[in-house]
N, CA, C and O of each residue as an XYZ file, in Angstrom:
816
protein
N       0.862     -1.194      0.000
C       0.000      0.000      0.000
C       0.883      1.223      0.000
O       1.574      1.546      0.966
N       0.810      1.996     -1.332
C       1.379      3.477     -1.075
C       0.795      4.566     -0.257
O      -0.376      4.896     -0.446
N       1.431      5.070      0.522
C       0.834      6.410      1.528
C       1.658      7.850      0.357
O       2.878      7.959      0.233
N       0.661      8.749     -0.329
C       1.691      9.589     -0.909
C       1.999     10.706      0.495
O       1.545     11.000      1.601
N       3.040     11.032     -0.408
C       3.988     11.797      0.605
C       3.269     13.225      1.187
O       3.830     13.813      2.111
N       1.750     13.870      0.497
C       1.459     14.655      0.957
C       0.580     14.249      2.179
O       0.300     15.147      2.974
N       0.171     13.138      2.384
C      -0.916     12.522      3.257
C       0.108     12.390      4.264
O      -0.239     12.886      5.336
N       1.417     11.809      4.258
C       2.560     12.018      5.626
C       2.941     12.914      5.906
O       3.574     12.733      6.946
N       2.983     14.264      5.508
C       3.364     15.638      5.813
C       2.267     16.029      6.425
O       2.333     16.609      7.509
N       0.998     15.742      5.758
C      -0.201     16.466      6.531
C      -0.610     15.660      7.964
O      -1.220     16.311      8.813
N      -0.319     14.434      8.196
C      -0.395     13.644      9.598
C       0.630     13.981     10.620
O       0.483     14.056     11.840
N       1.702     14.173      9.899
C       3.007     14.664     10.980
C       3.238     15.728     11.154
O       4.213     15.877     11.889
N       2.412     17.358     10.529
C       2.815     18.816     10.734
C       2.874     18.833     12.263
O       3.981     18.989     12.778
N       1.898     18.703     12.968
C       1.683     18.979     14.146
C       2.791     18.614     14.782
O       3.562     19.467     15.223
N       3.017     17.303     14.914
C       4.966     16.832     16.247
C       5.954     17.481     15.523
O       6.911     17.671     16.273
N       6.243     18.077     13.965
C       6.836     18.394     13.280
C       7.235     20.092     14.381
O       8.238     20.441     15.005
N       5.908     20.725     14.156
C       6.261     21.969     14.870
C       6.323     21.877     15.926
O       6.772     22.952     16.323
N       6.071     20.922     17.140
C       6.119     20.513     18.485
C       7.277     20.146     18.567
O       7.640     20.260     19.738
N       8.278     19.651     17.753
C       9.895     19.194     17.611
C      10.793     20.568     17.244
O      11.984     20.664     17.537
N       9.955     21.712     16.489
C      10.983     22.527     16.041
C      10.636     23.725     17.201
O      11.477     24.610     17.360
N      10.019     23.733     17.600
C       9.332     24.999     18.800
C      10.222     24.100     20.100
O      10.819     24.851     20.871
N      10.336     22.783     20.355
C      11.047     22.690     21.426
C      12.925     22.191     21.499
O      13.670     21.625     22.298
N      13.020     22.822     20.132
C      14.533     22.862     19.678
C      15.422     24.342     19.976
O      16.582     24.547     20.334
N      14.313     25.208     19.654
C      14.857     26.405     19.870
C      14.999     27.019     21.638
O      14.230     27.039     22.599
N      15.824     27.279     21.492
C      16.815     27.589     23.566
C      15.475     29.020     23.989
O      15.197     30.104     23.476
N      15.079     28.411     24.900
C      14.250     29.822     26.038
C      15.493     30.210     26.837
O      16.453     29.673     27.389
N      14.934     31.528     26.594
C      15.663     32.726     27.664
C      15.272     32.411     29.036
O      14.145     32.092     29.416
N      16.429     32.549     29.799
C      16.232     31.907     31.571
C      15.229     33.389     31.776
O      15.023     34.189     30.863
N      14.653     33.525     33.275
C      14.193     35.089     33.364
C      15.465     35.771     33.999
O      15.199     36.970     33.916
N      16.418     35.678     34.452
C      17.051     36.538     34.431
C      17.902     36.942     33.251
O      18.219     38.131     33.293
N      18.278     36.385     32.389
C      18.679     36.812     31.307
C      17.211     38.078     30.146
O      17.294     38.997     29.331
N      16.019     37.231     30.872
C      14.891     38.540     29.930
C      15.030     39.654     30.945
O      15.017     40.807     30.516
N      15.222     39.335     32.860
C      15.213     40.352     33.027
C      16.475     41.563     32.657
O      16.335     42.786     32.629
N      17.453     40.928     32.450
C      18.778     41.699     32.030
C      18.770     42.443     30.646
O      19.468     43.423     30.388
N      17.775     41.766     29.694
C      17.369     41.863     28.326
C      16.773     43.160     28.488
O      17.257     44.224     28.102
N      15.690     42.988     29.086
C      14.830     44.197     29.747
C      15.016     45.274     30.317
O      14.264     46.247     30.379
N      16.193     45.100     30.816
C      16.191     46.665     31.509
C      17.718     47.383     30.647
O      18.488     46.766     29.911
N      17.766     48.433     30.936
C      18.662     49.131     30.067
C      19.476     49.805     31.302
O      19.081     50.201     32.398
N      21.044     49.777     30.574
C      22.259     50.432     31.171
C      22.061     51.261     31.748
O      21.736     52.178     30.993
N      22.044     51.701     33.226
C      22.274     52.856     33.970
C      22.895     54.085     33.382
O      23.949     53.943     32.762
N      22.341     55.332     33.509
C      23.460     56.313     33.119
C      24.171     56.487     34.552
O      23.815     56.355     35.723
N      25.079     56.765     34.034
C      26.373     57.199     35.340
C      27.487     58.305     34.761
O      27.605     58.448     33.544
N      28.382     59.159     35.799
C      28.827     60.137     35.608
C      30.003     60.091     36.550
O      30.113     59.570     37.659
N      30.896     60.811     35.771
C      32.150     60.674     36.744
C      32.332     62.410     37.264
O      32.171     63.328     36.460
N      32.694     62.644     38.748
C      32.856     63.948     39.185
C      33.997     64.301     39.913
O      33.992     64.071     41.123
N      35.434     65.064     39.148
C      36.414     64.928     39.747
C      36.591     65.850     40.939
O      36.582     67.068     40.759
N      36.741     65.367     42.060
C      36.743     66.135     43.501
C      37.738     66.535     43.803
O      37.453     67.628     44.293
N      39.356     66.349     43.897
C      40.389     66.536     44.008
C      41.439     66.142     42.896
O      41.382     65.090     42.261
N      42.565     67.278     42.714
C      43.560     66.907     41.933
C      43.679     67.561     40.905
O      44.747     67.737     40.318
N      42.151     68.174     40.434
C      42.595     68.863     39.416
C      43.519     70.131     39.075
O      43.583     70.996     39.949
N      44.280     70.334     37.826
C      45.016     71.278     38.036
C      46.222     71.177     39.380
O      46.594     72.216     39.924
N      46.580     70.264     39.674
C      47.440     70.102     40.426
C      49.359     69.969     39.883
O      49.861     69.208     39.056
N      49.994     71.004     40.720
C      51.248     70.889     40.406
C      52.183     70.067     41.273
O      52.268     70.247     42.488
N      52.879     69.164     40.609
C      53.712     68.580     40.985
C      55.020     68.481     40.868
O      55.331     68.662     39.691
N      56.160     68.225     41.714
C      57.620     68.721     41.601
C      58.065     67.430     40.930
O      57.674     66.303     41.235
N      59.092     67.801     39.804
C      59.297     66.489     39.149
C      59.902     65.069     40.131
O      59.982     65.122     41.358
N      60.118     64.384     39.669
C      60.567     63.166     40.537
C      60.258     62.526     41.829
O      60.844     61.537     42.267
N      58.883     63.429     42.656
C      58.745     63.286     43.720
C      57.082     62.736     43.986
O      56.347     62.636     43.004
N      56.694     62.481     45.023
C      55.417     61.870     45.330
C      54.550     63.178     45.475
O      55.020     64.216     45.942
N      53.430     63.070     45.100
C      52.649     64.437     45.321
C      51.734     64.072     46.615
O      51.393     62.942     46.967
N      51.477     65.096     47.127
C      51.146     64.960     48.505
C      48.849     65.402     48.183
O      47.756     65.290     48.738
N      49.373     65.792     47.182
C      47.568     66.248     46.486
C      47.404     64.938     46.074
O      48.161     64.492     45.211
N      46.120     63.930     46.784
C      45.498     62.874     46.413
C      44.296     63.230     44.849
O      43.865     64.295     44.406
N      44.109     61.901     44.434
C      43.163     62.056     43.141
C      41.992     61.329     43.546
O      41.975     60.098     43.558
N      40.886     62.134     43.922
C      40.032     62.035     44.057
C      38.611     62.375     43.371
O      38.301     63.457     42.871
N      37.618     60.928     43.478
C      36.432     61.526     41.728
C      35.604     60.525     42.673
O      36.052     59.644     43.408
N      34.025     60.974     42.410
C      33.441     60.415     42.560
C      32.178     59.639     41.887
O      31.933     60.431     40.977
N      31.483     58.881     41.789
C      30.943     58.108     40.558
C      29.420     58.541     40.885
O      29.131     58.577     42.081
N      28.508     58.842     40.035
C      27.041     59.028     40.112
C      26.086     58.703     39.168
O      26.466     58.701     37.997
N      24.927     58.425     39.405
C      23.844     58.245     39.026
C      23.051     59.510     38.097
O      23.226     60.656     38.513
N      22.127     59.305     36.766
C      21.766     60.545     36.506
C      20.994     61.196     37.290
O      20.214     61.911     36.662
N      20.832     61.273     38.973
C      20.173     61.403     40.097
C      20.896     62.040     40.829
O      20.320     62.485     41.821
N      22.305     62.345     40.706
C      23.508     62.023     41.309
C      23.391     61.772     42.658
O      23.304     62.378     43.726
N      23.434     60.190     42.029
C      22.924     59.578     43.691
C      24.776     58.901     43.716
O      25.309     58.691     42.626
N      25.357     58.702     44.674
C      26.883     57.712     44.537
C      26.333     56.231     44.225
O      25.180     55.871     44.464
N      27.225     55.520     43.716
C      27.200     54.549     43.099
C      28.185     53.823     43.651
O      29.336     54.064     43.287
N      27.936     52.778     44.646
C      28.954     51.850     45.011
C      29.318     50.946     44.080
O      28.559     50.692     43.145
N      30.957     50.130     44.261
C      31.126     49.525     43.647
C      31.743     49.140     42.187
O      32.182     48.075     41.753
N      31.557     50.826     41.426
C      31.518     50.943     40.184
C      33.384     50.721     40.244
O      34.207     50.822     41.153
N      33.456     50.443     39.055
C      35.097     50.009     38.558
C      35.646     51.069     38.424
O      34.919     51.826     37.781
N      36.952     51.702     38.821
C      37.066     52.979     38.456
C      39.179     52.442     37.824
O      40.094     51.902     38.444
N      39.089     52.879     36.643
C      40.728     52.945     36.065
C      41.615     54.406     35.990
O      41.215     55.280     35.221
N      42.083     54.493     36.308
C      42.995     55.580     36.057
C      44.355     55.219     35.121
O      44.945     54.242     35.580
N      44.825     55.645     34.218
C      45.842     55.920     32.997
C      46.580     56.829     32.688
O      46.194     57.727     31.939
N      47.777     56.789     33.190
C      48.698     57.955     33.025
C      49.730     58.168     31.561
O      50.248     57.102     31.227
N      50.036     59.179     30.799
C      50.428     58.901     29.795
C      51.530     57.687     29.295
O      52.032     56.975     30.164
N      51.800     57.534     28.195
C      52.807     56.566     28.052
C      54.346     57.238     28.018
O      55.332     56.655     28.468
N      54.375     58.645     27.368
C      55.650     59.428     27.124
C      55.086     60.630     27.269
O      53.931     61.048     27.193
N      56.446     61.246     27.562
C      56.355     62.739     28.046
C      56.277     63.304     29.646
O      56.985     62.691     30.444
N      55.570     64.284     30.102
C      55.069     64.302     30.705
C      54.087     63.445     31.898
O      52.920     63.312     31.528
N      54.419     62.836     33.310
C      53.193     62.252     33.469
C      53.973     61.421     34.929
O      54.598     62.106     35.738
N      53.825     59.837     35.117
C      53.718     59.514     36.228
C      54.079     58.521     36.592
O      54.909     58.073     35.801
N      53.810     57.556     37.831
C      53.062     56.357     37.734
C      52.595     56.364     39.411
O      53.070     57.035     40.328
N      51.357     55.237     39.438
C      50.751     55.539     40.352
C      51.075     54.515     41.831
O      51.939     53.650     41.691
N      50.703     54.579     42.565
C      51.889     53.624     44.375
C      52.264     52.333     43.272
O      53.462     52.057     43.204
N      51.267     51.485     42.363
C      52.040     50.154     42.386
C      53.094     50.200     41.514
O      53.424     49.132     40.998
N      53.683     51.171     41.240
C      54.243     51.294     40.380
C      54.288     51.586     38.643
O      55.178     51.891     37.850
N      52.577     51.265     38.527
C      52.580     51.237     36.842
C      51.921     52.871     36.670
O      51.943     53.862     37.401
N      51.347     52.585     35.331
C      50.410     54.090     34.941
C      49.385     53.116     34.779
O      49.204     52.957     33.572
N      48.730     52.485     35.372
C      47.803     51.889     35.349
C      46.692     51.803     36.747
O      47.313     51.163     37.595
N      45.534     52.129     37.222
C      45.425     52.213     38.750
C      44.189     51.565     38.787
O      43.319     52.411     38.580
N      43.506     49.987     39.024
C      42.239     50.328     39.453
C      41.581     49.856     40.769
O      41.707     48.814     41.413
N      40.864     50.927     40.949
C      39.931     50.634     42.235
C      38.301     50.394     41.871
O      37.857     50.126     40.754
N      37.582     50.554     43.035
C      36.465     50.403     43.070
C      35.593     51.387     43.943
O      35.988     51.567     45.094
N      34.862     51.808     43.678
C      33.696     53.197     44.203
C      33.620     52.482     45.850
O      33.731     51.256     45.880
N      33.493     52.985     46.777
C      33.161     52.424     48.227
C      32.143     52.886     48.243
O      31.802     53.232     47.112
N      31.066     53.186     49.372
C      29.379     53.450     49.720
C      28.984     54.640     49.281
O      27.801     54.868     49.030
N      30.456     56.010     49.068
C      29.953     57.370     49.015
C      30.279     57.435     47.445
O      30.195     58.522     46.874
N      30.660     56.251     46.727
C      30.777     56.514     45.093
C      32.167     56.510     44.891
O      32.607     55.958     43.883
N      33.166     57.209     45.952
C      33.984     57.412     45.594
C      35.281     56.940     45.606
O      35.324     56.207     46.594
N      36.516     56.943     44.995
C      37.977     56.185     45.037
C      38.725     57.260     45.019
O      38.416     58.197     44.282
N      40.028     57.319     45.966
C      41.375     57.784     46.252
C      42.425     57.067     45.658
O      42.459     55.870     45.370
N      43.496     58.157     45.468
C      44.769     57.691     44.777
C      45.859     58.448     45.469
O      46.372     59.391     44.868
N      46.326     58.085     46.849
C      47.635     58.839     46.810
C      48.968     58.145     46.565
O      49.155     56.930     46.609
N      49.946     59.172     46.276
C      51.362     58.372     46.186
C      51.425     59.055     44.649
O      52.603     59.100     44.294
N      50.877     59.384     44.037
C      51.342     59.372     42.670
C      52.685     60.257     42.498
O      53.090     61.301     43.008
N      53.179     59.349     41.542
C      54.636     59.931     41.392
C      55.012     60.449     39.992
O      54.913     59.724     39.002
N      55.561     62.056     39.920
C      55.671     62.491     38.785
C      57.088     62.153     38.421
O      57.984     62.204     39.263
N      57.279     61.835     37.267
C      58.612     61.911     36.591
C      59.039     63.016     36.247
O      58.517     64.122     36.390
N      60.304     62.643     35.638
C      61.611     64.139     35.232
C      61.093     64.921     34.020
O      61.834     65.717     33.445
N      59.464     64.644     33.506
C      59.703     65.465     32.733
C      58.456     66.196     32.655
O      57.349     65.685     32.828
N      58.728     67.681     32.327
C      58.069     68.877     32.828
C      56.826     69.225     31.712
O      56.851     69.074     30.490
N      56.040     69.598     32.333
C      54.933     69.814     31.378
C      53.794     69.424     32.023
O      53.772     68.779     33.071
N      52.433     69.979     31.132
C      51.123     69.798     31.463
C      50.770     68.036     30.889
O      51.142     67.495     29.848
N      50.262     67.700     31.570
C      49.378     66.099     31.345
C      48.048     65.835     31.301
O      47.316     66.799     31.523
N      47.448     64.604     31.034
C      46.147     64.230     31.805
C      46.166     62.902     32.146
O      47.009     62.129     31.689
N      45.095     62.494     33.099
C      45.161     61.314     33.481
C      43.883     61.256     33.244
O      43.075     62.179     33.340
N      43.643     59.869     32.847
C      42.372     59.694     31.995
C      41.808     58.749     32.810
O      42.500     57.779     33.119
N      40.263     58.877     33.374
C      39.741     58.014     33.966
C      38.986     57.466     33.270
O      38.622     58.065     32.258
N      38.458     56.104     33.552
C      37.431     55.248     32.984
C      37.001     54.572     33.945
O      37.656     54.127     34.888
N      35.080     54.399     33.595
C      34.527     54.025     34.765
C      33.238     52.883     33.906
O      32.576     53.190     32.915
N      33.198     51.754     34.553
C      32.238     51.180     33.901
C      31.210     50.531     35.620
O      31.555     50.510     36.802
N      30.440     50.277     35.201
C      29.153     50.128     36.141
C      27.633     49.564     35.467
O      26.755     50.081     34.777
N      27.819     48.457     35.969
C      26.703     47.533     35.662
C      26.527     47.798     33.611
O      25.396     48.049     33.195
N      27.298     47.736     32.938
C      26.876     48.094     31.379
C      27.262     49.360     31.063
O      27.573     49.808     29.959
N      27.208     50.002     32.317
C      27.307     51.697     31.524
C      28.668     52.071     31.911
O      29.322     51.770     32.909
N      28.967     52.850     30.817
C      30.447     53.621     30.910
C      30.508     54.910     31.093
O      29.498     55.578     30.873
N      31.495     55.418     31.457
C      31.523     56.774     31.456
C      33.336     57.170     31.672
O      34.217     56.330     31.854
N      33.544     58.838     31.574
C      35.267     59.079     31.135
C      35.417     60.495     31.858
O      34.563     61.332     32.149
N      36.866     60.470     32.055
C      36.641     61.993     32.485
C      38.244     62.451     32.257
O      38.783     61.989     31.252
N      38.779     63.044     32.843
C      40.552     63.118     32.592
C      41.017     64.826     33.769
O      40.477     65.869     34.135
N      41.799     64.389     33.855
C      42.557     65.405     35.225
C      43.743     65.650     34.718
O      44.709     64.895     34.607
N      43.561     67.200     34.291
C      44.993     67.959     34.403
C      46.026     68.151     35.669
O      45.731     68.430     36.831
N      47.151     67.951     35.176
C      48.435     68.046     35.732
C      49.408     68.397     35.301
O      49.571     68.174     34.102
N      50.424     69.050     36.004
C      51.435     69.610     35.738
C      52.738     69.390     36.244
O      52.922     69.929     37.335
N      53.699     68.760     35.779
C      55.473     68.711     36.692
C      55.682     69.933     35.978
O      55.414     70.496     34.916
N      56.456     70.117     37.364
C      57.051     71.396     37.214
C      58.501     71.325     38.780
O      58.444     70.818     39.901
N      59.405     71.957     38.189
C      60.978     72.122     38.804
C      60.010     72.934     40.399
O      60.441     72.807     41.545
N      58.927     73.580     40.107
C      58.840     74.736     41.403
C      57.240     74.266     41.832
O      56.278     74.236     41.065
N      57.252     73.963     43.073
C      55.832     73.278     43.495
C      55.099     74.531     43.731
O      55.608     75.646     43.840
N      53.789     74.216     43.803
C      52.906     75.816     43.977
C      53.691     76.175     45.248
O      54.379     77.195     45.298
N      53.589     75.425     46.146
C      54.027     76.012     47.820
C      55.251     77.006     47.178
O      55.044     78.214     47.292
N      56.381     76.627     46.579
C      57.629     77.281     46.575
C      56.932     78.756     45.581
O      57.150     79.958     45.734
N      56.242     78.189     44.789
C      56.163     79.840     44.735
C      55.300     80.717     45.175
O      55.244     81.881     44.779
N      54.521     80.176     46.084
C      53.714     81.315     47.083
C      54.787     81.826     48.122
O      54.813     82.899     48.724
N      55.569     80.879     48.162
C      57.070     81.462     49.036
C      57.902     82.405     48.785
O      58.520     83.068     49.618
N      57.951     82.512     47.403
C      58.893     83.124     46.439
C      58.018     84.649     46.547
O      58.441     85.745     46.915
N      56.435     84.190     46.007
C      55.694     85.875     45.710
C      55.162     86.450     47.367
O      54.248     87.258     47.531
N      55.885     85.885     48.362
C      55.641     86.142     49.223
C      56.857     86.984     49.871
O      56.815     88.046     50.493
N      58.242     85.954     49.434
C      59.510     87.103     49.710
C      59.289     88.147     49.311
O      59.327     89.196     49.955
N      58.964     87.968     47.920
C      59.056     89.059     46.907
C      58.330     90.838     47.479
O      58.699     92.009     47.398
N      57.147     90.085     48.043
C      56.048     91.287     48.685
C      56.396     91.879     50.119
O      56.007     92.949     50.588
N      57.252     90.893     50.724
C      58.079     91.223     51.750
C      58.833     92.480     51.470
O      58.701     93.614     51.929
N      59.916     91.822     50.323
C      60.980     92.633     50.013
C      60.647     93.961     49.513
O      61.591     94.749     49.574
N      59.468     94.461     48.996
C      58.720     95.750     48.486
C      58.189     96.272     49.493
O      58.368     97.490     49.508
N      57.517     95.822     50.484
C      56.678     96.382     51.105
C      58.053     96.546     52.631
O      57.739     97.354     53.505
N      59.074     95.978     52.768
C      60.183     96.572     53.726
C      61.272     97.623     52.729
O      62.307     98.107     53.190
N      60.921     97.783     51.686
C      61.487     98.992     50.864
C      60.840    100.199     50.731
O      61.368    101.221     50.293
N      59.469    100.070     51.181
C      58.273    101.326     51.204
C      58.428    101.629     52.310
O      58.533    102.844     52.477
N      58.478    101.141     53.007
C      59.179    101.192     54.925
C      59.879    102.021     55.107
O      59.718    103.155     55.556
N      61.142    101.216     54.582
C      62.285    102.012     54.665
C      62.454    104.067     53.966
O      62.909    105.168     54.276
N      61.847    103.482     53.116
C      61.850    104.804     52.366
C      60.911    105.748     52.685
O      60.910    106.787     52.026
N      59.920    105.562     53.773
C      58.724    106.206     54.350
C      59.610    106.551     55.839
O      59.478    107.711     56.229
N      60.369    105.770     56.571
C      60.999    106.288     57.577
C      62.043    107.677     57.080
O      61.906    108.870     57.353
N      63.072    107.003     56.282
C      63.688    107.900     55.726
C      63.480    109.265     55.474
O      64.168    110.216     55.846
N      62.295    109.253     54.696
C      61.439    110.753     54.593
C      61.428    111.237     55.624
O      62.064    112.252     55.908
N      60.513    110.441     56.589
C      60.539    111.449     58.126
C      61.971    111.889     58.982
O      62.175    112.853     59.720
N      62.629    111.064     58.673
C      63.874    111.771     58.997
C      64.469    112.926     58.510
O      64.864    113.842     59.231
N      64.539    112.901     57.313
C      65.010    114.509     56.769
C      64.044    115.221     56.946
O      64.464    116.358     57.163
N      62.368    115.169     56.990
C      61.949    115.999     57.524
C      61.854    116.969     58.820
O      61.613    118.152     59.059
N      62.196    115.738     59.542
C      62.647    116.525     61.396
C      64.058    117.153     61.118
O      64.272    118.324     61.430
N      64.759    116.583     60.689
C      66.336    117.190     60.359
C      65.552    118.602     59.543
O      65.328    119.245     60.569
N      65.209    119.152     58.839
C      65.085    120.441     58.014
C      64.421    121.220     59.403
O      64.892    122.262     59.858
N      63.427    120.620     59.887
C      62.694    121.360     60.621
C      63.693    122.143     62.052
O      63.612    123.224     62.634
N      64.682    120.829     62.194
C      65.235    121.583     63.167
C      66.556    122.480     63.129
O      66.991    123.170     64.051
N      67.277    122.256     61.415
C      67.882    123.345     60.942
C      67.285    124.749     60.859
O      67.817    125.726     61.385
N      66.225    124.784     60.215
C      64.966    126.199     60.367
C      64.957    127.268     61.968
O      64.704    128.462     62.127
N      65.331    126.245     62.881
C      64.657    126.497     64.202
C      63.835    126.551     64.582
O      62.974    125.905     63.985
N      63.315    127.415     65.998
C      62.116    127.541     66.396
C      61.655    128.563     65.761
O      62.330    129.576     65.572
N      59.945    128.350     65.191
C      59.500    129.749     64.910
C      59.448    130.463     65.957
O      59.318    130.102     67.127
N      59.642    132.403     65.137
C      59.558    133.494     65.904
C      58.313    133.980     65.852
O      57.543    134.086     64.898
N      58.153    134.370     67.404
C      56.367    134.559     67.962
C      56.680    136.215     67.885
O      57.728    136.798     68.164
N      55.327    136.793     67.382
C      55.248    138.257     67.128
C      54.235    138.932     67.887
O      53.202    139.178     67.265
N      54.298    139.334     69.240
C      52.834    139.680     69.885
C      52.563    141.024     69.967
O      53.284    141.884     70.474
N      51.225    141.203     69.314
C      50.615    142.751     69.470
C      50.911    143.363     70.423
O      50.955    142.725     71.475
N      51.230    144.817     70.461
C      51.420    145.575     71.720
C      51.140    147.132     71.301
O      51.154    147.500     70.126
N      50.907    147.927     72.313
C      50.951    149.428     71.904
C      52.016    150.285     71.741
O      52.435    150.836     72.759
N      52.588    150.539     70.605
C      53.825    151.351     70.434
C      53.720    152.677     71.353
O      52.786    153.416     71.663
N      55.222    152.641     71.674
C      55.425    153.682     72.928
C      56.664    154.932     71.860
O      57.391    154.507     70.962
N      56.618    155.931     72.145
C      57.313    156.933     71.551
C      58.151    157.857     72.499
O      57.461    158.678     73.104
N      59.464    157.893     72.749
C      59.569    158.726     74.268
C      61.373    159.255     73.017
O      61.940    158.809     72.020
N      61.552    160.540     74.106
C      62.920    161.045     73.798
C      64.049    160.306     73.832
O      64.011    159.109     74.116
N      65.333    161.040     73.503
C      66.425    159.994     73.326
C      67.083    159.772     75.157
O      67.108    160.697     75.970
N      67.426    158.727     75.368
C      67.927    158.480     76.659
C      69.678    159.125     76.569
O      70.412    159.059     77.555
């Protein structure tokens, strides 16, 4: 007995699609819920360091400090935070030794970096942060400067400096008063002239 082949296609569609519907992989729910929700925005906010000068070859005593937020700016624990110091030129490396730094946000969002150490060579930099958090990224970068003269030394310097002007206005303001009392007392005492009634009498 022949069965044609459309009479076996039409008896077997049904387990046919019951075989191909249970071939294809379901999404666990946490993977729909991960599917489902979308990347946090987040923001990086640098708190300390910026614009900071540093004396070449030495540890800077100004920590790098940023803190991580929410578009709420709520802090964000946890978030990954990298720091990257240039490769040439100008620039650093950070306590472990590399130009490479990463931490992690603690409860208030935020991560510290002290120790950073500038090298011998002079000039403006940046250090480039990168921050990723649950999917979302975000960037920011901190100017710096080596320099031969730390800010302190030259608030020291424009401080002699204002010293040294303002004990030269001194000097030269005493001075004055001195030749002034000196003239006054070459002059002498003024002569007092007091009204009286002229008297007229013969020769003695």
């Amino acid at each position: 007995m022949r069965i044609h082949w459309q009479q076996l296609w039409g008896r077997d569609l049904p387990a046919l699609a019951l075989c191909a519907l249970l071939a294809v992989p379901s999404a666990s729910p946490l993977e729909a819920q991960q599917a489902g929700r979308e990347a946090p925005k987040i923001q990086v906010v640098v708190l300390e360091g910026q614009g900071a000068i540093y004396r070449v070859g030495q540890r800077s005593k100004t920590p790098l400090v940023v803190r991580v937020e929410d578009e709420n700016r709520r802090p964000l624990m946890g978030a990954a935070v990298q720091f990257t110091s240039p490769d040439s030129g100008p620039g650093g490396v950070f306590p472990n030794g590399a130009r490479v730094y990463l931490l992690r946000t603690d409860r208030t969002g935020q991560v510290e970096v002290k120790g950073f150490r500038a090298n011998g060579v002079q000039g403006k930099f940046e250090i480039g942060v990168e921050v990723s958090y649950q999917g979302a990224s975000a960037k920011a970068s901190i100017v710096q400067i080596n320099s031969a003269e730390t800010q302190t030394s030259r608030s020291r310097l424009l401080s002699s400096r204002f010293l040294s002007i303002a004990g030269g206005v001194a000097v030269g303001a005493v001075l004055a008063l001195v030749l002034a009392r000196s003239d006054e007392e070459a002059q002498g005492p003024p002569i007092a002239i007091t009204p009286g009634s002229p008297s007229v009498g013969g020769p003695q």
